[in-house]
C-alpha positions in Angstrom: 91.5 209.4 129.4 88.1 206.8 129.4 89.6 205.3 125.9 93.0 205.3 127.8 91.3 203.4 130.8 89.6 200.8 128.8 92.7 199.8 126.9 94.8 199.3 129.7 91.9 197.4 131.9 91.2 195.5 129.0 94.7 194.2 128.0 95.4 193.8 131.9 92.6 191.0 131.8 93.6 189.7 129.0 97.8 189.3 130.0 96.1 187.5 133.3 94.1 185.0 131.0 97.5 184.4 129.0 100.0 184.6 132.2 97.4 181.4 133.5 98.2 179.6 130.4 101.7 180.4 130.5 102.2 179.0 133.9 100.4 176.0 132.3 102.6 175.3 130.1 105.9 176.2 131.9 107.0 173.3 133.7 107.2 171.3 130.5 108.2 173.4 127.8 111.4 176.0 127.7 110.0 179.5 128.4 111.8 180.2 125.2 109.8 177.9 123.2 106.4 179.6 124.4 107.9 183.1 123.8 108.6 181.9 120.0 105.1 180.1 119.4 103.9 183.3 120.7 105.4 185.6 118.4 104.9 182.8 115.8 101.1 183.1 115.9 100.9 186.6 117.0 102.4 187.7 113.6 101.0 185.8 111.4 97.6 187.0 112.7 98.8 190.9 112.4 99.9 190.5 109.0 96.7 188.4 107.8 94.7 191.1 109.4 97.0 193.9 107.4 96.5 192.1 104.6 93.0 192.1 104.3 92.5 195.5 105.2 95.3 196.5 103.1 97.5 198.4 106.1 100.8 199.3 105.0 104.0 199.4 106.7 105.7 203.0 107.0 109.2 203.8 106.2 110.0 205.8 109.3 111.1 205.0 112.5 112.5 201.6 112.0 114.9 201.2 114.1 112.7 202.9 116.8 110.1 199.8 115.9 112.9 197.0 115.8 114.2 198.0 119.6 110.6 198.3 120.6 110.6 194.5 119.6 113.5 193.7 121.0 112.8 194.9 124.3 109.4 193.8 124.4 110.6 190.0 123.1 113.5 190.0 125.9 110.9 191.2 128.2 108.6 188.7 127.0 110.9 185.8 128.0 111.6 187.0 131.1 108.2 186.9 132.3 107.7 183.7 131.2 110.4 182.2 132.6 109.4 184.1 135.9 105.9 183.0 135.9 107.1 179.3 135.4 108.6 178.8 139.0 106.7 181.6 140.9 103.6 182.2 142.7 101.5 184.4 139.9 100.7 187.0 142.3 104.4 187.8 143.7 105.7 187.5 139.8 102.6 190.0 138.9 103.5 192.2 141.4 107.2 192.2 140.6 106.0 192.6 137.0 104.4 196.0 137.9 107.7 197.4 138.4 107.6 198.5 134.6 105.7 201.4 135.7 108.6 202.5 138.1 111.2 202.2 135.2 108.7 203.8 132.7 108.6 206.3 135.3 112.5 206.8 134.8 112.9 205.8 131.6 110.6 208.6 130.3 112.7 211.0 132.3 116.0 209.7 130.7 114.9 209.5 127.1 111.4 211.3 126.6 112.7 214.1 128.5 109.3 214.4 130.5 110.7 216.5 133.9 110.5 214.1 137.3 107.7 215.6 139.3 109.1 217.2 142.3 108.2 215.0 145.5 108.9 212.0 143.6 111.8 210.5 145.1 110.1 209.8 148.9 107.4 207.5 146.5 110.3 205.8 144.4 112.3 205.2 147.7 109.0 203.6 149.2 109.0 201.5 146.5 112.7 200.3 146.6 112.0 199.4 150.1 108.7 197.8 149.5 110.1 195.1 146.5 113.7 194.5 148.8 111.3 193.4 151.9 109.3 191.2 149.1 112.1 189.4 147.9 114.1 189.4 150.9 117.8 189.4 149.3 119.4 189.1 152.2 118.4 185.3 152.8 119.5 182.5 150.6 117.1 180.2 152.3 114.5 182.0 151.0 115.2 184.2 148.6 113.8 183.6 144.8 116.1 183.9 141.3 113.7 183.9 140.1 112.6 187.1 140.9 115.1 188.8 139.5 114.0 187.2 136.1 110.8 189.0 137.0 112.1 192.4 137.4 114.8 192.6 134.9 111.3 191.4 132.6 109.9 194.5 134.2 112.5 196.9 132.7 112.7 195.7 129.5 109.0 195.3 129.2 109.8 199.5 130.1 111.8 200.4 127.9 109.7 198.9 125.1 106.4 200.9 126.3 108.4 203.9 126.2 109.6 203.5 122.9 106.1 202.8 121.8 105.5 206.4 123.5 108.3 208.0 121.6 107.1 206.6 118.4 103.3 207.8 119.1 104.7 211.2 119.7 106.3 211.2 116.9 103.4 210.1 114.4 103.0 208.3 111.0 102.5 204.6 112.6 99.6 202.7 113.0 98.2 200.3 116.3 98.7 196.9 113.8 102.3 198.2 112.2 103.7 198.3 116.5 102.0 195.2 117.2 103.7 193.1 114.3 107.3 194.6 114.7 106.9 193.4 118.5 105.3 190.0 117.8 108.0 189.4 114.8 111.0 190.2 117.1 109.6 188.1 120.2 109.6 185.2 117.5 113.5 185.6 116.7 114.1 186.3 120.5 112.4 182.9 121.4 113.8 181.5 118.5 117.4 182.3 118.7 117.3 181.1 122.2 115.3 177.8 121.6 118.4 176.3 121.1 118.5 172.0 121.1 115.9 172.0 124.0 113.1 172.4 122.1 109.5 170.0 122.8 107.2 169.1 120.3 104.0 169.6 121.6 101.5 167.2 121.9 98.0 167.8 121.5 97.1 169.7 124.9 100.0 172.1 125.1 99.8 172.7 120.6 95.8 174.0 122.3 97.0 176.3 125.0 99.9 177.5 122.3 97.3 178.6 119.8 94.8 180.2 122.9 98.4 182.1 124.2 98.8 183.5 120.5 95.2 184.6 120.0 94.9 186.3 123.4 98.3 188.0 122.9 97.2 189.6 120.1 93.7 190.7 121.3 95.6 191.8 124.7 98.8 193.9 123.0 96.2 195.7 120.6 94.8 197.7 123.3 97.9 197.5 125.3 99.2 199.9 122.5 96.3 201.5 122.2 96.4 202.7 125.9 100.4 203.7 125.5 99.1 205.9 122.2 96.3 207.2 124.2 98.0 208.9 127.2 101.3 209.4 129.2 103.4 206.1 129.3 103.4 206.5 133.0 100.1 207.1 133.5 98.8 204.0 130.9 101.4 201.9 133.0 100.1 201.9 136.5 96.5 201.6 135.1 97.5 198.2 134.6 98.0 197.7 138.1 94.6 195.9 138.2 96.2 193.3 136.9 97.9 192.3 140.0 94.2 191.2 141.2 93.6 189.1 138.2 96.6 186.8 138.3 96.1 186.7 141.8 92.6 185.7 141.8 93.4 183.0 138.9 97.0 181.7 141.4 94.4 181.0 143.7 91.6 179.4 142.1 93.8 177.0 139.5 96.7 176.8 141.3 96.3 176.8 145.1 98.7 179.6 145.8 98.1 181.9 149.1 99.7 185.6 149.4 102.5 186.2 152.6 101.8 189.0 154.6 105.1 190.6 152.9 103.6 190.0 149.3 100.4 192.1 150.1 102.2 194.7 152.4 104.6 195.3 149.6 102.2 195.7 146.8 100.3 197.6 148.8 103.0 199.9 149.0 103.5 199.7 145.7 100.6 200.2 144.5 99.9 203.9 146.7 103.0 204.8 145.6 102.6 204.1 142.3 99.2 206.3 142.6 101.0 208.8 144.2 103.8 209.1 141.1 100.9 208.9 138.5 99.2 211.9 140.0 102.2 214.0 140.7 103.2 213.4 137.2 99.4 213.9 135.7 99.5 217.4 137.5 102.9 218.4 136.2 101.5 217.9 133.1 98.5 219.9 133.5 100.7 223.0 134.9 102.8 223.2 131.6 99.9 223.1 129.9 98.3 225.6 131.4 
C-alpha cells in the first residue's frame, strides 16, 4: 500500500504540473493538437526507453491494451479541452469523478461486489457535482463541465482496463504506457482536422515539457493501478485537487465559490467513505 501511495501522489503532482501547462497552451492551440503532440512525444520516449533496455511487447491482451488507449486518448482530450475554459480547480474536481465511475465500472466489468452502504455515499456525490455545476441555470451553467466529466469516465474505464490487464499478468509498466501514449497520438490526430497551429517557439517549449512530464507522471500512474485496487489507487489521487488549485491561484488568479469547496468537500468524504467500505470488503473475503 506505501508503493501504491507514492505512485499515485507522485503522478497527481506531476498531472498538476502538466494540467498548468495545458491551460497555457489552450486558448491558442486546438485541445486536439496538444493531445496529439502529447502522445507524439510520449511514445517516442517509451519506445527509445524499450529500446535500449531491450523490453519487448507481449502478444496477449491486445485488444485489452488498444481500448485502454482509446479510452485514455478520448479521456485525454476531454480534459484538455475542459481545462482550456475552466477554472483548474472546478475542472480538477470534476475530473475526480473517475474515481466514482471506477468505482462502478469495476463493479460492471471486474466483477468486484459494491460494498454494501455504498449507495447513500454515491448519492451524496450525485448531489454534491449537480449543486457544482448548477444545470438548472443557463446563465450560469458551464459546457464545459460536461467535457470534464464525460473526460472523467473515460479516463475510468481506461484505469480499469489497466486493472483487468494487471490481474491478468504478462505485461509490463512501459508496454501500458506506450499503447496509451500511441492511441492518444491517433485520437488527437484524427481529430486535428484543418485547424491545426504551428507552434512557435514558446508553445514548441511547453509541448516538449507537457510530453516529458506525461511520461514521468503516467509511469507511476500505472504503477499505482498495478499496485492496488483501481478504486482505491483512484481516490489517492484526490490530492490532486489541491495542486491544480494551488497552481489556478498563484498563475492564473482564479478564487474557489463557496459551492466549488462545499461540493468537493463532499466529494472528497464520500469518496473516503467508498474507498474504505470497499478496502474492508476486500479484507473480509480474504479472510
Amino acid at each position: 500500500m506505501k508503493k501504491a501511495f507514492f505512485f499515485a501522489i507522485t503522478s497527481a503532482l506531476a498531472f498538476s504540473v502538466m494540467n498548468l501547462f495545458v491551460k497555457m497552451l489552450g486558448q491558442g492551440m486546438p485541445a486536439s493538437e496538444i493531445t496529439f503532440f502529447r502522445g507524439l512525444i510520449g511514445t517516442a520516449a517509451v519506445l527509445i526507453y524499450m529500446g535500449v533496455k531491450r523490453i519487448s511487447f507481449s502478444s496477449k491482451d491486445r485488444g485489452l491494451l488498444m481500448w485502454r488507449g482509446i479510452f485514455g486518448g478520448v479521456g485525454t482530450l476531454l480534459n484538455f479541452i475542459a481545462l482550456a475554459y475552466m477554472n483548474m480547480a472546478d475542472a480538477s474536481i470534476l475530473f475526480q469523478l473517475s474515481g466514482i465511475f471506477v468505482f462502478i465500472f469495476s463493479t460492471l466489468v471486474l466483477k468486484e461486489a459494491l460494498p454494501k452502504g455504498s449507495v447513500k455515499w454515491l448519492l451524496a456525490i450525485f448531489c454534491a457535482v449537480t449543486a457544482m455545476i448548477h444545470p438548472w441555470s443557463m446563465s450560469t451553467f458551464n459546457w464545459y463541465s460536461l467535457y470534464a466529466i464525460g473526460g472523467a469516465a473515460f479516463s475510468a474505464a481506461a484505469y480499469t482496463t489497466i486493472r483487468k490487464i494487471s490481474i491478468q499478468g504478462g505485461h509490463g509498466t512501459y508496454e501500458i504506457m506506450f499503447y496509451f501514449l500511441f492511441t492518444t497520438m491517433l485520437v488527437g490526430g484524427i481529430l486535428m482536422g484543418p485547424n491545426f497551429v504551428v507552434p512557435d517557439m514558446r508553445q514548441a517549449g511547453i509541448i516538449i515539457i507537457i510530453g516529458a512530464i506525461s511520461v514521468f507522471a503516467q509511469f507511476f500512474l500505472t504503477g499505482a493501478f498495478v499496485a492496488t485496487n483501481a478504486v482505491v489507487a483512484q481516490f489517492m489521487q484526490y490530492i490532486g485537487v489541491f495542486f491544480n488549485s494551488f497552481w489556478g491561484f498563484l498563475i492564473f488568479d482564479e478564487t474557489l465559490s463557496w459551492i466549488t469547496v462545499a461540493g468537493g468537500i463532499i466529494m472528497f468524504t464520500s469518496s473516503v467513505m467508498l474507498a474504505r467500505l470497499k478496502e474492508r470488503h476486500a479484507t473480509g473475503r480474504q479472510s
